[in-house]
Structure formats: C-alpha cells, structure tokens
C-alpha positions as CSV (number, residue, x, y, z in Angstrom):
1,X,3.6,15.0,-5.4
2,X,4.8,13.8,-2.0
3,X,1.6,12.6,0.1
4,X,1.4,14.3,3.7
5,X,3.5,12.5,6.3
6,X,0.2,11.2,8.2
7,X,-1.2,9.4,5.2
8,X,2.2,7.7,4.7
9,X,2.8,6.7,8.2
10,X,-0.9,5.3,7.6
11,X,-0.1,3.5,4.4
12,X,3.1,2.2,6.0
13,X,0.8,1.2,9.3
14,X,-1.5,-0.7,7.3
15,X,0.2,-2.2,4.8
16,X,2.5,-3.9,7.2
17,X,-0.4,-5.1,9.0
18,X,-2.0,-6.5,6.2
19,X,1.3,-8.2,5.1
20,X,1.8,-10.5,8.1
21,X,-2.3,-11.0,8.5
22,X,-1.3,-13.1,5.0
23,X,1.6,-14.3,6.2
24,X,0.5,-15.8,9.3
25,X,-3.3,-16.5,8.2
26,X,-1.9,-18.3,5.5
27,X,0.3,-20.5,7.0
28,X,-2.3,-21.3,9.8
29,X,-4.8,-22.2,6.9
30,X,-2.4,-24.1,5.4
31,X,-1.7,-26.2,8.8
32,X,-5.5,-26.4,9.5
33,X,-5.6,-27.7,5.7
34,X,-3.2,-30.1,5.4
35,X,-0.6,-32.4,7.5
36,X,2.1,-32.2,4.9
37,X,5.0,-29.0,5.5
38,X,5.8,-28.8,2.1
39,X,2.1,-28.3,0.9
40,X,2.1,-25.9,4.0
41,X,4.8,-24.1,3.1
42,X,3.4,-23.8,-1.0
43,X,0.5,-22.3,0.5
44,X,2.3,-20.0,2.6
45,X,4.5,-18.9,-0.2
46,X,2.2,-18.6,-2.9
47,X,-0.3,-16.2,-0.6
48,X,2.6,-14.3,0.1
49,X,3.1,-13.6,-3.1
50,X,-0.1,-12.8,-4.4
51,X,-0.9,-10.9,-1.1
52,X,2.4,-8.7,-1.2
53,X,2.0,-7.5,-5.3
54,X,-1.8,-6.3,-4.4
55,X,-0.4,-4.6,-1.1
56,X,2.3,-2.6,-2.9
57,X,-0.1,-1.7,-5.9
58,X,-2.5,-0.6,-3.4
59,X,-0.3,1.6,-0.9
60,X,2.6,2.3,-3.2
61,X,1.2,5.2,-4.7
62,X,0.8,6.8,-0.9
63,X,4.4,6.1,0.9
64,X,5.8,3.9,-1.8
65,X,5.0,0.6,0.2
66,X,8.2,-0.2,2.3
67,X,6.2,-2.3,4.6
68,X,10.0,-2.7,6.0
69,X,12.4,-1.1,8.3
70,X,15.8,-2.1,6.2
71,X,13.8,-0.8,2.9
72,X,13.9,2.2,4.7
73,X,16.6,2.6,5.5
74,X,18.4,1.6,2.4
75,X,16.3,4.2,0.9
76,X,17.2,7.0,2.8
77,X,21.1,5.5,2.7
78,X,21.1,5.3,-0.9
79,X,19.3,8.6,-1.8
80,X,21.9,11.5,0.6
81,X,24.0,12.0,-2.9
82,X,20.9,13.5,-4.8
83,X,18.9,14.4,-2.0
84,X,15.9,12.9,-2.6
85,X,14.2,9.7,-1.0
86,X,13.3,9.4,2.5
87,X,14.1,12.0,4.5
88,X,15.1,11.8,8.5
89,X,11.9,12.8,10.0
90,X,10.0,10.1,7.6
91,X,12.2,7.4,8.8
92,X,11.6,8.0,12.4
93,X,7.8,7.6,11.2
94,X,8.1,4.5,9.1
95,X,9.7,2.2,11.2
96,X,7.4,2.2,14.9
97,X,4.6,2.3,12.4
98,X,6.2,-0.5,10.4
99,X,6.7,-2.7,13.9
100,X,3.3,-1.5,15.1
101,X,1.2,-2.5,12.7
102,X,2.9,-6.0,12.1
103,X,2.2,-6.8,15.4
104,X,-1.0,-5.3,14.8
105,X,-1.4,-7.8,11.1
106,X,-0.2,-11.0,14.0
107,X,-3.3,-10.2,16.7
108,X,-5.6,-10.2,13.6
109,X,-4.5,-13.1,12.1
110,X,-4.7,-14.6,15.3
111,X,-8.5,-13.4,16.3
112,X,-9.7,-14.4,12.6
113,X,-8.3,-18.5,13.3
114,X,-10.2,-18.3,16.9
115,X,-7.0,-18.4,18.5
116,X,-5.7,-15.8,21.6
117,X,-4.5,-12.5,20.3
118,X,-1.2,-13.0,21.2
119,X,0.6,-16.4,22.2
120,X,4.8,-16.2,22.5
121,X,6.0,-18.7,19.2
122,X,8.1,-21.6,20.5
123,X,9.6,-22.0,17.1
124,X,13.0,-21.9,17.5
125,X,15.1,-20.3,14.6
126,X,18.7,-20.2,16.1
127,X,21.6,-21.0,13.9
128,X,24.1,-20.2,11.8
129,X,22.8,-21.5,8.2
130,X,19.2,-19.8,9.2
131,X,21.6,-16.6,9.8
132,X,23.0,-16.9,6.4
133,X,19.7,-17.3,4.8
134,X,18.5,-14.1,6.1
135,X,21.6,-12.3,5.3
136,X,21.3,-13.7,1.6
137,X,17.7,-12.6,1.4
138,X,17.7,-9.3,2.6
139,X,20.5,-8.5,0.3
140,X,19.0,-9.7,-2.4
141,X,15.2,-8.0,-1.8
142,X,17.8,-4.6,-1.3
143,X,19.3,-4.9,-4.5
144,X,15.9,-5.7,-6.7
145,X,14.2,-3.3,-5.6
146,X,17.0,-1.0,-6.3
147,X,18.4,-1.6,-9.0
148,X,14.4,-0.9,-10.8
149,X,14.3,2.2,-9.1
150,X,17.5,3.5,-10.2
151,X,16.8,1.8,-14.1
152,X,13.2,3.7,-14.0
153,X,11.6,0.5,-14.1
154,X,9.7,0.7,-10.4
155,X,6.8,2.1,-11.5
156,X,5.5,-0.7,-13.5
157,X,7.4,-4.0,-12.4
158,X,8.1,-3.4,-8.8
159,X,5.1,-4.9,-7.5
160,X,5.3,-8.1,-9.1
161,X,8.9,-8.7,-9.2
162,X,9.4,-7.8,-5.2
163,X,6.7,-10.2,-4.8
164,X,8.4,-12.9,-7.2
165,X,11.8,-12.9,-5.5
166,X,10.2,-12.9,-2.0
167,X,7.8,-16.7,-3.2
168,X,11.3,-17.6,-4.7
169,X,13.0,-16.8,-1.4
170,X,10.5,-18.5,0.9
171,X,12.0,-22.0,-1.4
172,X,15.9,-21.1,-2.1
173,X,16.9,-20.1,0.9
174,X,17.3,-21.9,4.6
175,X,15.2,-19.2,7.0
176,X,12.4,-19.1,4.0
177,X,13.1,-15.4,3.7
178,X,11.9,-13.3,6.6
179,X,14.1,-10.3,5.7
180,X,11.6,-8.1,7.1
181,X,12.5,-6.8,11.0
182,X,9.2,-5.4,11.5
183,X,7.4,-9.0,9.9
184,X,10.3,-10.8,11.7
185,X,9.1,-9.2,15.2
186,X,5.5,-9.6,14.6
187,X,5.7,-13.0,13.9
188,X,7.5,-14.0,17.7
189,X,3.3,-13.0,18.7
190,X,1.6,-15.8,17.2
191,X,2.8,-19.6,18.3
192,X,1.6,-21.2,14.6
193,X,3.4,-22.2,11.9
194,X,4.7,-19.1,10.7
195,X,6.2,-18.2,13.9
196,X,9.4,-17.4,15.5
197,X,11.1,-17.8,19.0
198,X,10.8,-14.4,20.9
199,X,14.8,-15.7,22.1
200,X,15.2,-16.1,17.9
201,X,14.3,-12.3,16.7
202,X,17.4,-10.4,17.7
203,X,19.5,-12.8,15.5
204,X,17.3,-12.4,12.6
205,X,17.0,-8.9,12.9
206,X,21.1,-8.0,13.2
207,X,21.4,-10.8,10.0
208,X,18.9,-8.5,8.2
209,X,20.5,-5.2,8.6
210,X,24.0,-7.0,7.7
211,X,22.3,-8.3,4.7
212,X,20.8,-4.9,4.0
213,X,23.9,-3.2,4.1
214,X,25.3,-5.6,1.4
215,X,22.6,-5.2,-0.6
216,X,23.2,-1.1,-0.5
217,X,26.7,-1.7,-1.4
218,X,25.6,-4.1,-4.3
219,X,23.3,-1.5,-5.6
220,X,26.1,1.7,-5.5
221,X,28.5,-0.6,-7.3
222,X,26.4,-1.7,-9.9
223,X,23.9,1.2,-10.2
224,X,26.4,4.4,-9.0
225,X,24.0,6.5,-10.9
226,X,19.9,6.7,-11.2
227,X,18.3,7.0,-14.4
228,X,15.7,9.0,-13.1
229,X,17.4,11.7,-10.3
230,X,13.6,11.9,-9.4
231,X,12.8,8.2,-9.7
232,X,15.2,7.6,-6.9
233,X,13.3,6.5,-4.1
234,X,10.6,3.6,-4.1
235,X,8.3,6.4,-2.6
236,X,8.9,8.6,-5.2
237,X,8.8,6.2,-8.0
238,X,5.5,5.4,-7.2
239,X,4.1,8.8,-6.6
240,X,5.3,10.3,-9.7
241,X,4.9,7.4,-12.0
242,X,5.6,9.7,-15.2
243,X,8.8,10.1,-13.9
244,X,9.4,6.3,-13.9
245,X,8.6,5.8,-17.5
C-alpha cells in the first residue's frame, strides 16, 4: 500500500539530506585525515557506499528512496504504459523536496566540521570529459536500477547494488559520479573537497538528464516488458515487497 504523499515527500526530504551529509562529511573527514586525494577519495567512496545502501533500506519502504530528481523522472517516464509508478502530482513533490533537503544534508555537514553553513565551492568542474562522465553515470544508475525493478529483483538487491555501482562510479568514471541534480546542487553550498563551482552545476545538471534519458531508452529496449506489472516502480517495489519476489 502506497504511503500518504506527506510521508513520502518526508522520506524523499530526508533521505536526500542525509545522503549528501555523507557525502560531504565524508570527504571533509577524509581531508582533515589525510593529505593524500586518492585515500581522500577511498574514504569518500567507500562512505558513500555504505551510507546510500542503509539510506535506501531505511526510506525505501516509505517513497521507494529516489533521493534523485532524474530517478524520478525516469520512473514516472518509464511507468505511463502500465500506469503505475510515480504519478504527476508526486513528481512535483519529490523534486523541490529532493533539492531542499540536499542543500539542507550540505548546511549540516557544514555545521557538524565547524565550518559556516554555507560557503560558495570554488571547485571548478567545467569540461567536456567531466560532461561525459556524468552522462555515462547517470545512464548507467538509470538502467540498474531499472532493469531489477522490471526483473522483480528490487526488493531484495536494490539497496546494495545501487550503492555498488555508485562506489564503482566514484573510481571509473572522470566526474566521480555525481549523477544526482539535487546532490549535484547541494554540493555548489559547501567550499570542501566534495564541492562544486556554483558556475559548474548547470553543465552537470543538463549532462545528467541527457544521460538519464539514455538510460530510459536502454531500459525500454532491453526490458520492453516488467515482470512484475505491480513491481514497476522503485516506490512500489519497495512498498509491496511480496510483489517483488
């Protein structure tokens, strides 16, 4: 059963907000820790990791733990045919309280290091092969989670395996894997290492929804039909776990 829309937008809210606290709270730890950026970014990554799979086994069960505006949207893109998945008025819901409560996750993260709530990053990330990078990772976060959604696996390897691809992504690919608008915004609030250029965020963000829309296109071609007609969201997967078996 389909939790009310205020407790979603809640889970969605939080969620978020907890994501990018471990995102950026990891990587300032990791800075404070040690002088060497590959031992930064290994901390970084592996926190991620861990910190994502809890997040989406905790609030998963209450809005199906997008925690990301293209997730969304691929959702509701990819579930019009059967009529299930996110609906219109839940989008409009998701997404401010998606960006909200990343910037929300940032200020934390911020307060808990001693540092001001909110300082503009002056990392720059402007170029073509960082553009690629995102392009590749969105599409690729799109089609795992997906393609387990429409096998009927979601219910009991989503968690881990979206948390899997994203450590993998921080290493394989050029932009260490933002693919997240809502994270990507957040993170142009705090001027540490996990940071991004306020002047950098646009280009992520269009990159994202191109590689979004290739990974929805990915998914219809190679999984045209769901296993589960009521598995067919990530929302719903979670919330009706029998369903997903």
């Amino acid at each position: 059963m389909t939790a009310p829309l205020a407790r979603r937008i809640l889970a969605e809210f939080l969620g978020t907000a907890l994501l990018v606290t471990t995102v950026v709270g990891s990587g300032i730890m990791a800075t404070n820790l040690s002088g060497d950026v590959g031992l930064q970014l290994l901390a970084n990554s592996t926190a991620t990791v861990f910190g994502l799979t809890v997040l989406i086994l905790i609030f998963g069960p209450v809005s199906g733990a997008h925690f990301n505006p293209v997730v969304t949207l691929a959702d509701y893109v990819l579930s019009r045919r059967t009529g299930g998945g996110t609906d219109p008025r839940s989008v409009a819901a998701y997404i401010p309280a998606q960006i909200a409560g990343g910037i929300g996750g940032t200020v934390l993260a911020n307060l808990m290091f001693n540092l001001s709530a909110i300082t503009a990053s002056t990392h720059t990330r402007s170029s073509g092969h960082l553009w690629l990078g995102e392009t590749v990772a969105t599409a690729g976060l799109v089609l795992l989670i997906f393609c387990l959604v429409r096998t009927g696996r979601s219910s009991t390897v989503i968690a881990p395996a979206v948390g899997a691809y994203i450590g993998a992504a921080y290493w394989f690919t050029s932009s260490t894997s933002f693919a997240n608008p809502a994270v990507t915004i957040a993170r142009a609030f705090t001027n540490t290492f996990a940071g991004i250029a306020p002047g950098s965020v646009a280009a992520f963000v269009a990159f994202q929804v191109v590689g979004a829309a290739i990974g929805v296109v990915l998914v219809a071609a190679l999984y045209p039909v769901a296993k589960h007609a009521d598995a067919e969201s990530p929302a719903q997967a979670e919330q009706v776990p029998a369903a997903a078996t």
